[in-house]
VOGU-3710 file (C-alpha; in Angstrom, 3 decimals, decimal comma):
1> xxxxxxxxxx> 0,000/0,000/0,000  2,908/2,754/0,708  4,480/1,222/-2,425  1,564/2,292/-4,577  1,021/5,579/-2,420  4,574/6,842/-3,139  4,280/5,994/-6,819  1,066/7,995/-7,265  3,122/10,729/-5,759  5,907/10,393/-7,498
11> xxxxxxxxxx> 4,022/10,562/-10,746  1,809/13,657/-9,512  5,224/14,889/-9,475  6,232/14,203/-12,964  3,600/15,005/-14,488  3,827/18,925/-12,406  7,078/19,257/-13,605  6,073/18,219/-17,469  3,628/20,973/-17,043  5,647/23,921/-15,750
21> xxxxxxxxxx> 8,149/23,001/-18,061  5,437/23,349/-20,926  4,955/26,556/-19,072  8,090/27,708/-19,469  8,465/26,784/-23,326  5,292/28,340/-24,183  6,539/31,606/-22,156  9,584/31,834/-24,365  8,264/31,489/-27,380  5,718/34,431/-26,468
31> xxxxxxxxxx> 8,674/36,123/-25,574  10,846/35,385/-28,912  7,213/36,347/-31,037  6,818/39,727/-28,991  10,306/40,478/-29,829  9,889/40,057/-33,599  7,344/41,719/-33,617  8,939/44,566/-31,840  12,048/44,561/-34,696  8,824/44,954/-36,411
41> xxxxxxxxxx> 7,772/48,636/-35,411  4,412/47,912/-36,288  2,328/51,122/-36,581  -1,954/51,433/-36,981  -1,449/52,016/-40,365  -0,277/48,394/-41,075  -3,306/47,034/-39,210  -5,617/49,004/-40,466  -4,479/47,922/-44,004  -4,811/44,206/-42,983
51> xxxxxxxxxx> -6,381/43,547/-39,280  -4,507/40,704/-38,342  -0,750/40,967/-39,961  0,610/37,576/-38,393  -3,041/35,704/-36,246  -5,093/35,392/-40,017  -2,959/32,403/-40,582  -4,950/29,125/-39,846  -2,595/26,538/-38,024  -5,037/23,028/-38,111
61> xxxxxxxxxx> -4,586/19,816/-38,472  -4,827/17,001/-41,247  -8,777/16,605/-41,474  -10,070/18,474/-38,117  -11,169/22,493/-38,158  -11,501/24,333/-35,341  -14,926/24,665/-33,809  -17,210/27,111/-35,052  -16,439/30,074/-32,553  -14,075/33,089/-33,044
71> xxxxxxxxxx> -13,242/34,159/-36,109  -16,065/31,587/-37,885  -19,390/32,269/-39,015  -20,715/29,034/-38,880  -23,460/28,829/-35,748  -23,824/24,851/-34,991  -26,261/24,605/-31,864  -25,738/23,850/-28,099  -27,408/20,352/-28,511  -26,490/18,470/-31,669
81> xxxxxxxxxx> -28,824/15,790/-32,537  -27,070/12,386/-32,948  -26,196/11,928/-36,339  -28,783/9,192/-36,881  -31,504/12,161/-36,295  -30,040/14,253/-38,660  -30,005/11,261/-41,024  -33,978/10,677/-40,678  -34,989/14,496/-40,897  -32,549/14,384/-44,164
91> xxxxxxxxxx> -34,430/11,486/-45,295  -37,553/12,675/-44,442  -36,745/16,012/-46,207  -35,798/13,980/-49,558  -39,269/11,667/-49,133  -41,969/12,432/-51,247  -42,530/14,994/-54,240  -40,758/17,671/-53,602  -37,966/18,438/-51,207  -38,132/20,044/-47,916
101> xxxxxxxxxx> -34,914/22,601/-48,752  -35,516/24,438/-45,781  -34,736/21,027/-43,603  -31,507/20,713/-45,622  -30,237/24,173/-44,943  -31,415/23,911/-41,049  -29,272/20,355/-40,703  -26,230/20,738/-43,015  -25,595/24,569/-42,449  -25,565/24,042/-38,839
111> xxxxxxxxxx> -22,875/21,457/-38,748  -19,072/21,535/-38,531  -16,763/19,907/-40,633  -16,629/16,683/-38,256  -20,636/16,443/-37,750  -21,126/16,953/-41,244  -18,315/13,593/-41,753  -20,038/11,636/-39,192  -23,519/12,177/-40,702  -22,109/11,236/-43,723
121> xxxxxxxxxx> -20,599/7,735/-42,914  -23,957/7,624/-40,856  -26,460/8,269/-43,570  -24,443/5,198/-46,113  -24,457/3,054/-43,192  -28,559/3,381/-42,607  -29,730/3,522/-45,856  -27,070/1,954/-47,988  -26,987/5,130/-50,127  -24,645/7,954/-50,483
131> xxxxxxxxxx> -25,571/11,184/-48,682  -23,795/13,261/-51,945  -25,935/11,049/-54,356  -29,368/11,976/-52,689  -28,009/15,667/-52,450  -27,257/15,355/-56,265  -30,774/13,958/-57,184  -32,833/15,888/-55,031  -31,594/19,844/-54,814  -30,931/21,678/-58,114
141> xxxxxxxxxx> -28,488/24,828/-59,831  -26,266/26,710/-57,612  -27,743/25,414/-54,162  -27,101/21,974/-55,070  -23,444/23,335/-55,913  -23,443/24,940/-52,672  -24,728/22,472/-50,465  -22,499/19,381/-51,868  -19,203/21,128/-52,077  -20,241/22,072/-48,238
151> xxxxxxxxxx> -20,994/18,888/-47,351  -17,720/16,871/-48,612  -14,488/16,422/-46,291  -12,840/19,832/-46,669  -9,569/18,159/-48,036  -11,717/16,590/-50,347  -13,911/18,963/-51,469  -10,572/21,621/-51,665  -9,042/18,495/-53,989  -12,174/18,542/-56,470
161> xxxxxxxxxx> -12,160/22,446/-56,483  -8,416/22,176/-57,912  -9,354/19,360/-60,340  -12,673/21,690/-61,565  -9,784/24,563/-61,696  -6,963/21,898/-63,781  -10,644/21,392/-66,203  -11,166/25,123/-66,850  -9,926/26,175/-70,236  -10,450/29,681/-69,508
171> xxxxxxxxxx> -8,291/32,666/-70,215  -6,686/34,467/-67,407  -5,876/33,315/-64,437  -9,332/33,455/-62,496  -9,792/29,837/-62,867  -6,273/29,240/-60,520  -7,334/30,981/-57,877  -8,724/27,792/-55,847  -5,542/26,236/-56,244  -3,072/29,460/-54,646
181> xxxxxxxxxx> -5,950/29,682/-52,090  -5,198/26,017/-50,895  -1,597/26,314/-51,440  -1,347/29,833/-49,755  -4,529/30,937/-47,699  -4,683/27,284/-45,663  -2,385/25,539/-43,309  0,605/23,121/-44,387  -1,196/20,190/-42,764  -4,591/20,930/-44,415
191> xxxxxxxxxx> -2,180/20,984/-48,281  -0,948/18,149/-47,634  -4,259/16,193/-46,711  -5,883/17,986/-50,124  -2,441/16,390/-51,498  -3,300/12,713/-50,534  -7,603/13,304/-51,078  -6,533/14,407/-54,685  -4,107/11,175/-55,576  -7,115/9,149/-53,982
201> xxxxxxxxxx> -9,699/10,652/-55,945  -7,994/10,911/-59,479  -4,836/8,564/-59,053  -2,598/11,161/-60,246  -0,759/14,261/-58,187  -2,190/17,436/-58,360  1,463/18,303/-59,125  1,078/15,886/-61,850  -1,799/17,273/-63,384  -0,516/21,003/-62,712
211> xxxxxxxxxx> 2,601/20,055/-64,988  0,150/18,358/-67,922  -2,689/20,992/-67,795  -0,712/24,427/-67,284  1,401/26,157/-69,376  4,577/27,942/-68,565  5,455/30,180/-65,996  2,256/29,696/-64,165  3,074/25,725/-64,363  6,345/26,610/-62,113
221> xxxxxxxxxx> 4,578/29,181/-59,574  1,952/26,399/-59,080  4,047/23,306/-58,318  6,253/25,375/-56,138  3,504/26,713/-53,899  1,547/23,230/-53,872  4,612/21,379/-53,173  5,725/23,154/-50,303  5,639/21,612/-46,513  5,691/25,074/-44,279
231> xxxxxxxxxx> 7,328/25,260/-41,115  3,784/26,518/-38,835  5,141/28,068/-35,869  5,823/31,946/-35,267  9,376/31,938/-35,807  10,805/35,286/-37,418  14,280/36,487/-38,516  14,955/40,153/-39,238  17,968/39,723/-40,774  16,375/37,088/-43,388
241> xxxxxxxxxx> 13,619/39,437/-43,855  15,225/42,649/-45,026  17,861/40,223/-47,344  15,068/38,526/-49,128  12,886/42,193/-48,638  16,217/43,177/-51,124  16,004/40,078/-53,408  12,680/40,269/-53,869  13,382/44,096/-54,678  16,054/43,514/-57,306
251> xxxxxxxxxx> 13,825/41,164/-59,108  10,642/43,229/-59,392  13,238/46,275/-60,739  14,691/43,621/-63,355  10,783/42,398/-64,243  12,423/38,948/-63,844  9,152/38,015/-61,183  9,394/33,995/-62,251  13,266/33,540/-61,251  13,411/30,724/-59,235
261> xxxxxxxxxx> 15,411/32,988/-56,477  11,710/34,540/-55,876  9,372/31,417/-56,456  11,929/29,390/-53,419  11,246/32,378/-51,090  7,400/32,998/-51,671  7,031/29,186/-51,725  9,140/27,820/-48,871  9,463/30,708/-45,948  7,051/30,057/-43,115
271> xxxxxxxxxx> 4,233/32,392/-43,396  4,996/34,534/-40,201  8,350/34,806/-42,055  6,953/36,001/-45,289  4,973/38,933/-43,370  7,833/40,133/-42,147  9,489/39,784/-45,246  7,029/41,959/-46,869  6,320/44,380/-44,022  10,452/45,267/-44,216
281> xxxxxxxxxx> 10,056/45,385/-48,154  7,220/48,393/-47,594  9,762/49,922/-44,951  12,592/49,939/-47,025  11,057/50,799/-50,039  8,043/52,886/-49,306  5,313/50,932/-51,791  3,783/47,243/-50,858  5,481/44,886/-52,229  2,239/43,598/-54,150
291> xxxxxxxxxx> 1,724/47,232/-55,718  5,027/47,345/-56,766  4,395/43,813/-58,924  1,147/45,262/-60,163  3,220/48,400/-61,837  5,843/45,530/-63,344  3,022/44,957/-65,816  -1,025/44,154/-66,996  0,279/40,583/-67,474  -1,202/37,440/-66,221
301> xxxxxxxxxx> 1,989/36,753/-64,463  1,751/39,905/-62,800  -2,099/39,032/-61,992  -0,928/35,744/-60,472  1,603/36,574/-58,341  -0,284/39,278/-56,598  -3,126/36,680/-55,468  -0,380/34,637/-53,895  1,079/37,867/-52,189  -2,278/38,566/-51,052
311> xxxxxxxxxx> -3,307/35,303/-49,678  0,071/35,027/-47,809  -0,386/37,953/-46,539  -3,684/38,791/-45,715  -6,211/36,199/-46,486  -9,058/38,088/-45,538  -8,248/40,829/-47,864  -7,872/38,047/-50,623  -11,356/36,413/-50,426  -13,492/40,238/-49,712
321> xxxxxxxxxx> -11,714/40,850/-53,259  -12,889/37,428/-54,837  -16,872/38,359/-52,933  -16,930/41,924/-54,381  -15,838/40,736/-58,148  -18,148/37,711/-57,808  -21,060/40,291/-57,492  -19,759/43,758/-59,366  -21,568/44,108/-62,094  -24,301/42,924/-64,052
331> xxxxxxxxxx> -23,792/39,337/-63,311  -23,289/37,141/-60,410  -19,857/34,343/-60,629  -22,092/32,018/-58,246  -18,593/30,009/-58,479  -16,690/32,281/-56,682  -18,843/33,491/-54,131  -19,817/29,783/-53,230  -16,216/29,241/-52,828  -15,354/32,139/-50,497
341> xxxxxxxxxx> -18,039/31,367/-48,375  -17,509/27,768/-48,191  -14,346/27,714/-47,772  -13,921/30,619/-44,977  -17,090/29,806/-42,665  -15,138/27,246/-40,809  -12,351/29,440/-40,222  -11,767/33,394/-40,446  -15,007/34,694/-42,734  -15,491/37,140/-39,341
351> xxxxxxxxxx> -12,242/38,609/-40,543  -13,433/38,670/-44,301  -16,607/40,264/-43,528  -14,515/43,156/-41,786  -12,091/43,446/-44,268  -14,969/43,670/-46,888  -16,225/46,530/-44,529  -13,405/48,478/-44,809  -12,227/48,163/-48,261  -15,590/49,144/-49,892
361> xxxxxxxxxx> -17,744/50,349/-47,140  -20,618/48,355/-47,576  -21,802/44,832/-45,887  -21,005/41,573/-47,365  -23,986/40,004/-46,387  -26,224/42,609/-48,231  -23,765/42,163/-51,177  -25,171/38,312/-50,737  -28,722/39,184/-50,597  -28,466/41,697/-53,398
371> xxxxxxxxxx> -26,703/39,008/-55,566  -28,681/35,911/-55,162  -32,109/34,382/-54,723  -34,053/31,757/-52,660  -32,468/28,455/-50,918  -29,020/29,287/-52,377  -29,404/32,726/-51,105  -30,500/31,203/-47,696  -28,239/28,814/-47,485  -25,290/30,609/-47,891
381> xxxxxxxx> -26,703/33,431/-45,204  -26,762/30,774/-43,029  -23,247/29,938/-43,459  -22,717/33,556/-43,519  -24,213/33,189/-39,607  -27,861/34,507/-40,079  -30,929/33,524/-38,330  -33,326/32,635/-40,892
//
């Protein structure tokens, strides 16, 4: 009995000193991050440019989201049902003549990324019938879109968005924006499980396909960024920021923006690293770095390589830019808009829907409303966190 007695205590023990000692790591770090970011000299206007210079950047891992609080819009209830209840009211909403939409919208738009994979698996396993098959045969047009490329595995539906992008024969370089947004707007972990869903799906690479579907230079930007592994953490060095601030300098002068010198930087330095690099590139130079590639050129290049700036940088800024041109104008690029949304209610569309306040002074959810029409409307409010 005093045997086990002293070995409880001794373990009580160990397991104290495990924790201060995580203490004490995670104290240091803060302390090595607070003095970056004092080499920084950040002033208000940098933040008010972008509202989050270095926490924007989502750090999950392979398969799992964060829970829908913070900077998501996504509202999943106190109480979830048990997936099997959300399986019958799905059901029930598919039985019959006509389809009960709103049921859809109330179940699937409530649910995170790991309810929504769990009703899933549940829904085969009751009824012997894909959930994305009865989806597919029962809803219709762009709230069909919406609602399946919601409901899929977020590495898997990101992996089907690149594949629709690799399809597109479209000029420009509109059609390549999914693919910089998973290379450069998500976290290394979440790339490489879009990696592995895409060689499942098609039984080819996406770098693969990249290299057989795009031409030159965009080809070499593309494998680059989607063949990167990231180091996560907030490590900064100022030193490695100004030199590659310089390099990065010397290239936009020469116009020479697809020397590999720039596409190793902008597709292997952590992203924490990157923000620095560009914040002492604005410092040193007096223009962001981004405008400063703009006024290289009208090119597609040009075009191209600001997105990835942009969605290293600032996500948030990115995807207000991709809602406001999916509904400027006369029409509405459903495509786009479904894919911002989507893709950002899990994680930081709080942030978008700020940034989209500031840049054009007007609400992103009215933008929404103004541009689109009955359950696709509601369903992506919902997403958007309304109470309908």
């Amino acid at each position: 009995m005093k045997n086990e007695t002293a070995r409880e205590e001794d373990e009580t023990e160990t397991e104290t000193l495990r924790q201060d000692s995580a203490r004490r790591r995670r104290r240091r770090r803060r302390r090595s991050i607070n003095a970056s970011l004092a080499k920084l000299k950040l002033k208000p206007s940098i933040k008010s440019r972008c509202s989050c210079l270095l926490p924007c950047f989502p750090r999950s891992s392979p398969g799992s989201f964060p829970p829908a609080t913070g900077m998501a819009t996504l509202r999943v209830p106190d109480v979830v049902p048990s997936p099997s209840d959300d399986c019958e009211r799905l059901r029930k909403a598919f039985e019959g003549w006509g389809t009960d939409e709103k049921a859809v919208i109330w179940v699937l738009g409530h649910r995170n990324a790991s309810q929504r994979r769990l009703i899933m698996e549940t829904y085969q396993q009751l009824y012997n019938k894909s959930l994305i098959d009865s989806l597919n045969s029962e809803l219709s047009g762009d709230f069909r879109k919406a609602v399946i490329s919601w409901t899929y595995d977020p590495p898997e539906r990101d992996a089907r968005l690149a594949k629709e992008a690799l399809q597109t024969r479209r000029k420009g370089i509109n059609h390549l924006l999914p693919i910089v947004e998973i290379a450069c707007a998500t976290s290394p972990h979440h790339l490489i499980a879009v990696r592995q869903a895409y060689c499942s799906l098609y039984h080819w690479s996406l770098e693969e396909d990249i290299l057989s579907a795009i031409s030159l230079p965009f080809r070499k930007i593309l494998v680059g960024l989607v063949s990167s592994f990231r180091y996560d953490k907030e490590v900064v060095d100022m030193d490695v920021a100004n030199s590659e601030a310089a390099l990065l300098r010397e290239a936009i002068e020469r116009k020479q923006l697809d020397q590999d010198s720039v596409l190793w930087v902008l597709g292997t330095r952590n992203i924490f690293q990157l923000r620095a690099t560009f914040h002492c590139y604005k410092q040193n130079y007096g223009s962001p770095i981004d405008q400063d590639i703009k006024n290289c050129g009208k090119g597609d290049l040009e075009s191209l390589l600001g997105v990835v700036i942009r969605c290293l940088d600032c996500p948030e800024r990115h995807f207000a830019e991709v809602v406001r041109n999916s509904t400027l104008g006369l029409g509405t690029d459903e495509d786009s808009l479904t894919r911002a949304i989507i893709t950002r209610a899990e994680n930081d569309m709080m942030k978008v829907r700020g940034e989209y306040n500031n840049m054009y002074q007007s609400s992103l959810d009215n933008a929404v409303i103004g541009d689109t029409s009955g359950d696709y409307k509601d369903f992506l409010l919902t997403l958007l966190g309304a109470k309908l």
